[in-house]
N, C-alpha and C positions, 0 to 999 in steps of 0.2 A: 531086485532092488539094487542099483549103482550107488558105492559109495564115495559121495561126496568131497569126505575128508580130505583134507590136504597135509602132507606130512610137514611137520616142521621145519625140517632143512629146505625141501623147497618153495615154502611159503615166506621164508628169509631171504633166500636167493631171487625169489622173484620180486618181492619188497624192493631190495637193492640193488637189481636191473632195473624197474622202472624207473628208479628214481636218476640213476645214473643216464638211462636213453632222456628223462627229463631235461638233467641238464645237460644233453646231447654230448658226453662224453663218449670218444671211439673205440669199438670195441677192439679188443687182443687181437694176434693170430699168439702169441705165449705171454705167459704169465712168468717172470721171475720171482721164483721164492726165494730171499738172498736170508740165511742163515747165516753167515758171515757180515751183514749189514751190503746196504744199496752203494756205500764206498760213495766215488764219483760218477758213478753208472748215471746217475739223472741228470747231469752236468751234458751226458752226450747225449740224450735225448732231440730230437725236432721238433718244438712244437710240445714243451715239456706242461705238461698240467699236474698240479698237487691238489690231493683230496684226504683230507682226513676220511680214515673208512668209518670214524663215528657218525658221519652227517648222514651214512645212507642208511637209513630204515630196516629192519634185519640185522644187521651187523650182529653179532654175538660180543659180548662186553670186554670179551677178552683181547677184541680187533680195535676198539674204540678211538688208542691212541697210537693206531701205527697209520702213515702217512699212503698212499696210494698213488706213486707217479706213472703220469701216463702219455705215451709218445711212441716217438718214433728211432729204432737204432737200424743205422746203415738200411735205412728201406725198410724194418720188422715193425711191423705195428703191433708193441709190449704195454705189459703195468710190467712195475717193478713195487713190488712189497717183501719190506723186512719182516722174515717169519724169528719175532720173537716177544709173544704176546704176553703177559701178565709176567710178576714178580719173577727172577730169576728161581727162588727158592719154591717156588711152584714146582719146579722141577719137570715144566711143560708138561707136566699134569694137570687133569680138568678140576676143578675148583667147586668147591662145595654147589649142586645145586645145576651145574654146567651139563650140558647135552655130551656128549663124544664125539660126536659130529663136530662141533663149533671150534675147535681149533685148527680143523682142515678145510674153513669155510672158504676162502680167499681162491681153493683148489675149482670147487665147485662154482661159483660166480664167476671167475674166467671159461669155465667152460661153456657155461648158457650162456656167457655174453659171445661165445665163439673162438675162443682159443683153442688150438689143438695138441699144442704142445707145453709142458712145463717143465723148465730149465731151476733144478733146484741147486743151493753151494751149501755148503757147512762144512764144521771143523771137527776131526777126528785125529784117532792117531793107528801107529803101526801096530801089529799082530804078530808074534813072532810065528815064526814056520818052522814047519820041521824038519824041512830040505834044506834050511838057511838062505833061503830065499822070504824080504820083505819090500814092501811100500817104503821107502827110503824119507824121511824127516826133509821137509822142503819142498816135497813134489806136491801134485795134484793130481787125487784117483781120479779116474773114471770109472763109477762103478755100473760095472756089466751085472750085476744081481746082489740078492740080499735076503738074509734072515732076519724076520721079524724076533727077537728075544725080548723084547720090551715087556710083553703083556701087553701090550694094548691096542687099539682098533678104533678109531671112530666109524666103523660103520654097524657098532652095535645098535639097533632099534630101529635103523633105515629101510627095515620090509615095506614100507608104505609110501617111498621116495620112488618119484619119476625119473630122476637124474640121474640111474644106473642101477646093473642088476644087485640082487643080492651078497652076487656071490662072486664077486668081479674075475677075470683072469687074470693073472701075473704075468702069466708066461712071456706076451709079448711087451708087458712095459716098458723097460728099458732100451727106449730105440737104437737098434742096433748101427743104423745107417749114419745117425748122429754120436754115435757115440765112438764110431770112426770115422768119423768127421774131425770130431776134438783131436783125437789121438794124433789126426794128419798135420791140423792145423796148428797145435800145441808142436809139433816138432819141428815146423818150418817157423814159426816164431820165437824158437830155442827157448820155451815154456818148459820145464819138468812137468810130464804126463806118463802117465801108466793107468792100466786097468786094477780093477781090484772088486771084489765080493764084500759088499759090506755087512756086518752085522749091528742090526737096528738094537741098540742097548737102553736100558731102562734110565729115567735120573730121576733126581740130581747129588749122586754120589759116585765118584771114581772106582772103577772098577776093582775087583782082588788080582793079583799076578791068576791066580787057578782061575778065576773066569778069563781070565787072557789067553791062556790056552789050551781050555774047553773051545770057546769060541774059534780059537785058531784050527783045532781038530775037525768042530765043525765043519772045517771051510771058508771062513772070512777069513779075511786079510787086511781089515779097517776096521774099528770100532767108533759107531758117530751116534749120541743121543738125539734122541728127537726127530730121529729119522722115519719111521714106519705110518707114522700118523699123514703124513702130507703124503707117502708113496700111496698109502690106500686109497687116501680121497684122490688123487690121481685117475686110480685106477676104477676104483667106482664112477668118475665124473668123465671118463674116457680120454684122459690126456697121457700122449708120449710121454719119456720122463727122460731128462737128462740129468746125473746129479755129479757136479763138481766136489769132491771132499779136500778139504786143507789140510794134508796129512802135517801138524803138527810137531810130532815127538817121534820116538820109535818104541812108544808103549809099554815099555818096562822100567824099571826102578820107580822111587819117590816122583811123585808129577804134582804139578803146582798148576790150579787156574789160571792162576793168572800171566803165568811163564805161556800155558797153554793158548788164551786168547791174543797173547803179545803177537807168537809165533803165525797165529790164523792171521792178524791186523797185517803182517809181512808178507802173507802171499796174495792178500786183497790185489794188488793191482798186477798181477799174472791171472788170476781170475776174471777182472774185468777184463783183462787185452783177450784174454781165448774165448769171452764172451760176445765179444763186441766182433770177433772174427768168425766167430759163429753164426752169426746173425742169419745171414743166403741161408746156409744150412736149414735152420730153423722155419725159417720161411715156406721151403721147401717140403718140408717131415709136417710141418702145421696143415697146409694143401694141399698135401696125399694122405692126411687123417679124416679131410672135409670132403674128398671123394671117396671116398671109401666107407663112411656114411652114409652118405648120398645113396652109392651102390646100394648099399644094403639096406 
């Protein structure tokens, strides 16, 4: 006996493609997840179209009121969507009643529509090291890998999703080609870039100094909340990942929100410019993801 059933996430994701091929909106080759907010990014768009992701069918409540641009940068056919869904004090935690899936919906929907790559930004800070080596206040990591410490996962209850296995691999996420891409192109545009190992932390509460360097022992060298949830669904939904972090502060003493999101608002436009110079790259990393499908 075949069963029928259709798992939730992909019966939302499929809701929300139709209606998007509906109203003939064009699909991705990447999805920007901009954790730091979409800044001016839609302003360079080609051919720039706005969507409320309330209007399409599926959406999960938490996506309702973030906006969906969609276009075209230096040749990349992109959405660009701000990942940051419900109440701040939610602590991008799921909400009474909410799937764990639904807040890395936006990851999955680019991929059925056909993106292969997902260029993610957020803002973190430094990690002290024990060598006296850190991620310097001002820069922009590139993070080459990362520890999930959060707890959390949206891909619990997904055994019944078409849109990836159960138990995805990490190991090649963070595309490597693209991620020395940045590093090249962030230096010939005299951008502060470095690599860095992030560790995915829990919120919405600032960390203790002794989780600073636990974590540091670890092996990170960035702490960024809200990170692990959209690397999974990535990896579940088979997208490259590239993630910009706005290294902030340098991680220890007294730290303040709001000194903290000042500091991210200040590197927003070095993030756009290593973005928008990323573009080929990207293009690139997204049509050796779609043959290599194919192949397989």
């Amino acid at each position: 006996m075949t069963d029928t059933t259709t798992a939730p996430l992909d019966a939302a994701v499929a809701a929300a493609l139709a209606e998007l091929d509906q109203r003939s909106v064009p699909h991705p080759e990447a999805l920007f997840l901009l954790g730091t907010g979409v800044g001016m990014l839609p302003a360079s768009l080609k051919s720039n179209l706005r969507l409320p992701l309330g209007k399409l069918p599926g959406t999960p409540r938490a996506w309702h009121d973030v906006v969906l641009h969609v276009g075209e940068l230096e040749g990349l056919a992109v959405w660009l969507v701000e990942d940051a869904p419900g109440p701040p004090e939610q602590g991008l935690h799921d909400a009474p009643g909410e799937a764990a899936w639904e807040r890395g919906f936006p990851c999955w929907l680019a991929a059925a529509a056909g993106a292969g790559v997902c260029l993610i930004t957020a803002a973190g800070h430094s990690l002290p090291d024990t060598s006296g080596r850190r991620v310097q206040p001002g820069a922009l990591a590139v993070v080459r890998d990362h520890i999930n410490l959060s707890g959390r996962t949206p891909l619990v209850g997904l055994s019944g999703s078409k849109l990836g296995p159960l138990f995805p691999d990490q190991s090649q996420l963070h595309d490597e080609e693209l991620r020395k891409a940045a590093l090249r192109r962030g230096k010939k545009l005299g951008v502060p870039v470095g690599e860095a190992v992030a560790a995915c932390t829990p919120a919405p509460a600032l960390e203790t100094p002794a989780e600073r360097r636990f974590w540091s022992k670890a092996g990170a060298e960035v702490a960024v909340q809200g990170l692990a949830t959209p690397l999974h669904a990535c990896a579940h939904a088979g997208l490259g990942v590239i993630v910009f972090v706005a290294v902030t502060d340098a991680g220890d003493g007294i730290q303040d929100v709001a000194e903290i999101v000042a500091q991210a608002d200040k590197l927003s436009p070095a993030i756009e410019e290593l973005a928008t110079a990323l573009a080929a790259d990207l293009k690139k990393a997204a049509r050796a993801r779609g043959i290599d499908e194919d192949e397989g």
